[in-house]
C-alpha positions in Angstrom: -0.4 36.7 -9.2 -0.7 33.1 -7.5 -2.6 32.6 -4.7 -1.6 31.5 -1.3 -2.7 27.9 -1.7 -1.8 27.5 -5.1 1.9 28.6 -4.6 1.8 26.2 -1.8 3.7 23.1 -2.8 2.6 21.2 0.4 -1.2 22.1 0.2 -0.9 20.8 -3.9 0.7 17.5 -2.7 -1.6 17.0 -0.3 -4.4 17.4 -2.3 -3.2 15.5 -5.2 -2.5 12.6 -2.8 -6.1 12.7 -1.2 -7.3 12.9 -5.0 -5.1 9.7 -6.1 -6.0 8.1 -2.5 -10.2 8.6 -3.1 -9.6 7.0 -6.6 -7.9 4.1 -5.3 -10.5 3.7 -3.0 -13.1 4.1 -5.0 -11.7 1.5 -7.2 -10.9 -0.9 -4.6 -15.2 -1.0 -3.6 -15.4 -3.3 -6.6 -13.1 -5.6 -4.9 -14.8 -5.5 -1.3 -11.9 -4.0 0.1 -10.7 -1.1 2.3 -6.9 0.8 1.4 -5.4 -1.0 4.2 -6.7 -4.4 3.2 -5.0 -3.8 -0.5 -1.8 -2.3 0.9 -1.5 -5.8 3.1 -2.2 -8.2 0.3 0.2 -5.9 -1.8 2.7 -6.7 1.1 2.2 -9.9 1.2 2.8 -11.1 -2.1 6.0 -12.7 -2.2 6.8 -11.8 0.9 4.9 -14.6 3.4 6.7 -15.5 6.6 6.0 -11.8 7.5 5.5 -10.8 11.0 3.1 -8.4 12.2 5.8 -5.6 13.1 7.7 -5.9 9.8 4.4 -5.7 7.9 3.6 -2.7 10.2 6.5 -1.0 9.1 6.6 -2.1 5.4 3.3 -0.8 4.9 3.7 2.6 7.5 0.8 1.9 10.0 0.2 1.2 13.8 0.4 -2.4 14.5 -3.0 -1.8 16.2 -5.1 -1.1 13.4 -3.1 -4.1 10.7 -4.3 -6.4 13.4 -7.8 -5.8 13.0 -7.8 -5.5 9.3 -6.0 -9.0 9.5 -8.7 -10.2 11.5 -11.2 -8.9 8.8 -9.1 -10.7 5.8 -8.4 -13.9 7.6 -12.7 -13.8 8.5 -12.9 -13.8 4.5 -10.6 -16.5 3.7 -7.3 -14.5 2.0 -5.1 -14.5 5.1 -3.8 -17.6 7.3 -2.1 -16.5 10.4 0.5 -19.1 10.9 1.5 -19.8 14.7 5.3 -19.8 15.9 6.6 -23.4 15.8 8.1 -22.9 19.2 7.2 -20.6 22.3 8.6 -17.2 21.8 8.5 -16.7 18.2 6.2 -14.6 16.3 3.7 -16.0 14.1 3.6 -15.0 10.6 1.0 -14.4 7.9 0.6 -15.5 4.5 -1.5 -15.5 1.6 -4.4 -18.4 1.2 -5.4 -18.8 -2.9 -8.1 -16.5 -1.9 -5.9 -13.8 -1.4 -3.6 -14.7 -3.6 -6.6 -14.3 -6.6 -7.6 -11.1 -4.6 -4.2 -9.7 -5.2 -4.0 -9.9 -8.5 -7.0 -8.3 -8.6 -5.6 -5.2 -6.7 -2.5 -5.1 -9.1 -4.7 -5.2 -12.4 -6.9 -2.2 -10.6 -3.5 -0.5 -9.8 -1.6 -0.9 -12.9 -4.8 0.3 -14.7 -4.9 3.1 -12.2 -1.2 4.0 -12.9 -1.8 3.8 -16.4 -4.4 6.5 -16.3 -2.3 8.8 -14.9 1.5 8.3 -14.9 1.4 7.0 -18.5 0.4 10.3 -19.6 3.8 11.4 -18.3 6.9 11.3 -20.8 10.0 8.6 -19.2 11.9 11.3 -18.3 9.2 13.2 -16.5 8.1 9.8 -14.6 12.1 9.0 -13.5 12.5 12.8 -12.2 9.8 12.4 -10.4 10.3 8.9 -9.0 13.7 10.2 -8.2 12.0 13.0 -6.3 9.7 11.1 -4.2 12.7 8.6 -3.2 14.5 11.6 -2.1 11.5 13.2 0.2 10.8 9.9 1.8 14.5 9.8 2.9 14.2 13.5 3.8 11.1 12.6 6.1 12.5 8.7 7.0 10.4 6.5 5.1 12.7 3.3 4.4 14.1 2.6 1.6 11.9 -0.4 0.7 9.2 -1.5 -2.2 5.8 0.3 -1.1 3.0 -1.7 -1.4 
């Protein structure tokens, strides 16, 4: 007889994403950075000319908090804020080598990360279940864009 939490498919997704998010975390401490910093410099790779509300929404956060975790990665040399050309335009934010060399960093940890634990999935197994996150993020609104 299952229990009520383990017959709960909400309560198991929610604790193997706060499992997968502590790793990643973990992880990223060798790198000196926080999740939100990574999810940015994730963003932000191949993507400059960003703006601070598209980034906000690429990456799912209040535009509140990405500014001050900009602030932090510009303070360390891996962001450059770059200022509208004319008045009324937004400025936009790109990568410096810094944080170009930082991201790579992040996507070695990730792929390695990924590795660990998707790889361990057949190809069938990791397409029906790619296909079944894409379809819950529509369900609950998340864009249809790359997550970072």
């Amino acid at each position: 007889m299952e229990d009520a939490l383990s017959g709960d498919l909400g309560f198991r997704l929610s604790r193997l994403v706060r499992r997968l998010r502590t790793d990643w975390g973990g992880g990223l401490l060798a790198l000196d950075l926080n999740q939100p910093q990574a999810a940015i410099l994730r963003a932000l790779q191949g993507r400059s000319g960003l703006g601070l509300r598209e980034l906000s929404r690429l990456i799912g956060t209040d535009p509140s908090n990405l500014r001050r975790e900009i602030d932090r990665l510009t303070k360390r040399g891996m962001l450059l804020v770059v200022p509208a050309e004319r008045s009324g335009l937004k400025a936009t934010l790109a990568l410096t080598k810094l944080g170009e060399q930082q991201t790579l960093e992040v996507l070695k940890l990730r792929n390695d990360m990924m590795a660990q634990t998707f790889d361990r999935l057949s190809d069938s197994d990791r397409e029906a279940l790619t296909a079944l996150v894409t379809t819950l993020e529509t369900i609950v609104g998340i864009p249809d864009e790359a997550s970072p």
